[in-house]
N, C-alpha and C positions, 0 to 999 in steps of 0.2 A: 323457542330458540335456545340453543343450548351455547353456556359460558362458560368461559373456563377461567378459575381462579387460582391463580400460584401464589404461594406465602410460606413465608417459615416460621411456625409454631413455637415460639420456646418453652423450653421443658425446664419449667419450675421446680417439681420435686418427680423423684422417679425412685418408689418404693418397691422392692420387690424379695419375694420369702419364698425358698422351695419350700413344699409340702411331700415331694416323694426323693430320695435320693437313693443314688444306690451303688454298691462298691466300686464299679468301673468308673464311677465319674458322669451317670447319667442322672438328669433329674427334672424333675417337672417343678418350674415356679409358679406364681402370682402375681402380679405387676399391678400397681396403682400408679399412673402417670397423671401431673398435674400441669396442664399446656398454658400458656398464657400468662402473662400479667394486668394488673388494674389500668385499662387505658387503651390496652391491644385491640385491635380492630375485631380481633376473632380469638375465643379464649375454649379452652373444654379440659374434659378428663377422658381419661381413656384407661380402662381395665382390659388386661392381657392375661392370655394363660400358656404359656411357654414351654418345652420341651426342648432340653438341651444335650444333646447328642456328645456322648465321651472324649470327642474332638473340640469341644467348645462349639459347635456350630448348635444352630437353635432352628425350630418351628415354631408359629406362635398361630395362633385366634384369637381377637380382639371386636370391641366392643368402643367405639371411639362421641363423646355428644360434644357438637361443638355450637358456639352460642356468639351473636356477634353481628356483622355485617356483612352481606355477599350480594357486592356491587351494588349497596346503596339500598337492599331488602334485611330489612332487621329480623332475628327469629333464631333457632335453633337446629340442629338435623342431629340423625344419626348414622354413624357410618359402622357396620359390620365390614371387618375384614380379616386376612389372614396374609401370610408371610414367612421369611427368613433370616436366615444372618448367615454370611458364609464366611465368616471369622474377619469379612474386610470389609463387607456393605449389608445393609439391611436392608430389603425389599420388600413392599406390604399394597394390597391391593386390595381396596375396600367398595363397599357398596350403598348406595342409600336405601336406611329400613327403610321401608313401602310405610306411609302413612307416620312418619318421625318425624316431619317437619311442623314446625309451630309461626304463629304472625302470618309475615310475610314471605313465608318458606312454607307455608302451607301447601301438597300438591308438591312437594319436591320430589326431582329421581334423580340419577347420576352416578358416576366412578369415582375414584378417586385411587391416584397412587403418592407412594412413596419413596424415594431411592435416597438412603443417606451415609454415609461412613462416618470415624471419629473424627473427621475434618469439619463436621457441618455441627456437632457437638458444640454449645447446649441446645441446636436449633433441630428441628423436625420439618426438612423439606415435606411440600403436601401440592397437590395438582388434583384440584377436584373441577370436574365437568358435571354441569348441571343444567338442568330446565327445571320453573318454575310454572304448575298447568293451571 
């Protein structure tokens, strides 16, 4: 039976360094995101790698483990995903690694998306659909 879980993530620290830049104003960063606080139902980190377009808009791939409760199953997952920014929302559509899940998440699969602006700022909307097999 597949569930679905909506929550908003807060984004504790959000580290992030180009590595490639170049005179038009284009550049490739790094992102180390740190989701969650002590107590949160659901906490993780998420490493990104960014591509930001001389308009300021961005492409990204990411790499998201989140660690926690989902609907009463304690455990871990992994979510691959990738995404946007179109200078006004950030959109990102991720996947659960095959075989990422730990506990009672063990056998996990699922999507999960993202849609958020600088209104939802420090929070990271998240909508993950899941089974447990």
């Amino acid at each position: 039976m597949t569930q679905a879980l909506t929550t908003k993530l807060k984004i504790t620290s959000w580290e992030e360094n180009p590595y490639r830049e170049f005179d038009d104003g284009r550049k490739f960063t790094r992102a180390d995101i740190t989701l969650g606080e002590p107590g949160d139902e659901l906490s993780g980190a998420s490493e990104m790698l960014l591509y930001y377009r001389a308009d300021g808009t961005s492409s990204y791939v990411s790499l998201m483990h989140l660690t926690g409760r989902f609907h009463g199953r304690s455990g871990s997952l992994v979510l691959q995903g990738h995404g946007t920014y179109d200078g006004t929302t950030a959109r990102g559509e991720f996947v659960v690694v095959p075989g990422s899940g730990t506990d009672e998440l063990a056998g996990v699969t699922g999507t999960a998306e993202s849609v958020s602006t600088h209104a939802d700022y420090p929070f990271m909307p998240l909508t993950l659909r899941y089974a447990v097999t």
